[in-house]
C-alpha positions in Angstrom: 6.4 -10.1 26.8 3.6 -9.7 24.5 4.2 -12.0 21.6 2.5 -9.8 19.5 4.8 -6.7 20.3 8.6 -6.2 18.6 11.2 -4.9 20.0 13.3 -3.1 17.6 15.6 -5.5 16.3 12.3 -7.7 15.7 10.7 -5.4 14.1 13.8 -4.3 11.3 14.4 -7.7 10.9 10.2 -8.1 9.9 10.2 -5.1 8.0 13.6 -4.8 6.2 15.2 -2.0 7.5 17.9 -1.5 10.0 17.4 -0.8 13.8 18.8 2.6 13.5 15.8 3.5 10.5 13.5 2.6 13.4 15.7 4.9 16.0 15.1 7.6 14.0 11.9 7.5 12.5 10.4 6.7 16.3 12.5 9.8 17.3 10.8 11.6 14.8 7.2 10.3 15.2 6.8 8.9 11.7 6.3 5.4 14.1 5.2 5.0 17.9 5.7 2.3 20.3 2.8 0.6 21.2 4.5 0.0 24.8 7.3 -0.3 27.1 8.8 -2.9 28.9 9.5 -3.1 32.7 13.1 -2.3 31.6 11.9 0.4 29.6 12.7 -1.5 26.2 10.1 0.2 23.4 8.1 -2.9 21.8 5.8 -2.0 18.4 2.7 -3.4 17.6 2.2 -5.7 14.2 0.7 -2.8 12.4 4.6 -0.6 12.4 5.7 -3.6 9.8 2.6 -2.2 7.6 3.8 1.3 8.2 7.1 1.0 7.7 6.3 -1.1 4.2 4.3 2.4 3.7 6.6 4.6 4.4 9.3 3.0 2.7 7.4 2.9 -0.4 6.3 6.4 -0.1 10.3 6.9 -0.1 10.9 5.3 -3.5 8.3 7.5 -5.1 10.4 10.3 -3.9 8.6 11.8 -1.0 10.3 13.5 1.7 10.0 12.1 5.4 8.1 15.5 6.4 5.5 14.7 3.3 5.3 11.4 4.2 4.3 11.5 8.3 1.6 14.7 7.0 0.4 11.9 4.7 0.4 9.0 7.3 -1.0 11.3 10.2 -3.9 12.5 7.5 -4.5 9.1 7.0 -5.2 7.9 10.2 -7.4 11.3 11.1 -9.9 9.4 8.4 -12.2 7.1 9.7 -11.6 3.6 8.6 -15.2 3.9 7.0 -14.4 7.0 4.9 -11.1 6.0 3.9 -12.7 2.8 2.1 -15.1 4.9 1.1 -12.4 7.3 -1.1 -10.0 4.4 -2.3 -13.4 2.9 -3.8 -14.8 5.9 -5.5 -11.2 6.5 -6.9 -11.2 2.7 -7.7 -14.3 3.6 -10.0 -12.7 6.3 -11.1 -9.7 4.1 -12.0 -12.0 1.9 -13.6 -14.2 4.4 -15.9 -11.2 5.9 -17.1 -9.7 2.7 -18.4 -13.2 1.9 -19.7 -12.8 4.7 -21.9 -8.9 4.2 -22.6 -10.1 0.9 -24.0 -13.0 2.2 -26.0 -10.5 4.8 -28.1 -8.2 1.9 -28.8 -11.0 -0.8 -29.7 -10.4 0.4 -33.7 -6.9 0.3 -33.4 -6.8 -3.2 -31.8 -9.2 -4.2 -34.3 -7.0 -3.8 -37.1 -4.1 -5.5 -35.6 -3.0 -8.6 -37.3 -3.4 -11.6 -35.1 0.5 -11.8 -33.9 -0.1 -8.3 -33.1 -3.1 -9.0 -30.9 -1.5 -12.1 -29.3 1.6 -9.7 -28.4 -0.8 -7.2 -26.9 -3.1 -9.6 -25.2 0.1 -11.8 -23.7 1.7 -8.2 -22.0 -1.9 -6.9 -21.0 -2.7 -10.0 -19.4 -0.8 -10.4 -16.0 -2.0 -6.7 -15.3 -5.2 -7.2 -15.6 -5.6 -10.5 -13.6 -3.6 -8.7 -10.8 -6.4 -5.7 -11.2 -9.1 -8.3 -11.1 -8.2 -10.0 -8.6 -7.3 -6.9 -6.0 -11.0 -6.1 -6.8 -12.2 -9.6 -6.3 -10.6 -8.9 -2.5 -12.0 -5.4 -1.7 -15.4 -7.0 -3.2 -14.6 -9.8 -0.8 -13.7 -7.8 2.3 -16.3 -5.4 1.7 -19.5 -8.1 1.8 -18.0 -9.6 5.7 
């Protein structure tokens, strides 16, 4: 067997759900098999964990299993090209908007009393060096 195929148990196991979640979302194409065994076992490429992380995700924001396969079959109609291509012009996006979030509350902060500003800058922090650094790795990945 290919060791870099799953077989379902494998693959719950990897991906934190239960062998039945992948039962049903193979049987209704949200996932594929990459391949079958000789014994006709379905094995599923490294890639399913990623989707199923996805998909599980796209379940805690509330969307239904029908929104979320016409979301992942959208997705994978886009060239790989394109897609980065969207996620960084929304990125910028992102980015100009909290540019000018920051601007509007440049007077306020300025008046804040230095406990105040320490308070702020102490909860801001962690956000923003998680945001840095996800850009740091697009940035990265984008310049191979």
């Amino acid at each position: 067997m290919d060791q870099n195929l799953f077989r379902i148990g494998e693959l719950a196991a990897k991906a934190n759900v239960s062998p039945r979640t992948i039962d049903f979302y193979t049987t209704i194409g949200l996932i594929r098999p990459a391949k079958r065994t000789a014994g006709n076992y379905r094995l599923y490429g490294p890639e399913t964990i990623e989707r199923l992380k996805r998909i599980e995700q796209l379940k805690k924001e509330k969307y239904t299993l029908e929104e979320i396969k016409e979301m992942l079959d959208g997705w994978k109609r886009i060239s790989s090209e394109e897609q980065i291509s969207r996620k960084l012009t929304d990125l910028q996006l992102s980015l100009n908007k909290l540019q000018r979030e920051v601007k509007e509350l440049e007077p306020v902060l300025s008046r804040l009393k230095p406990h105040q500003a320490r308070s702020v800058y102490k909860r801001l922090m962690p956000q923003t060096a998680a945001c840095v650094e996800a850009l740091l790795l697009l940035i990265d990945k984008a310049t191979l």
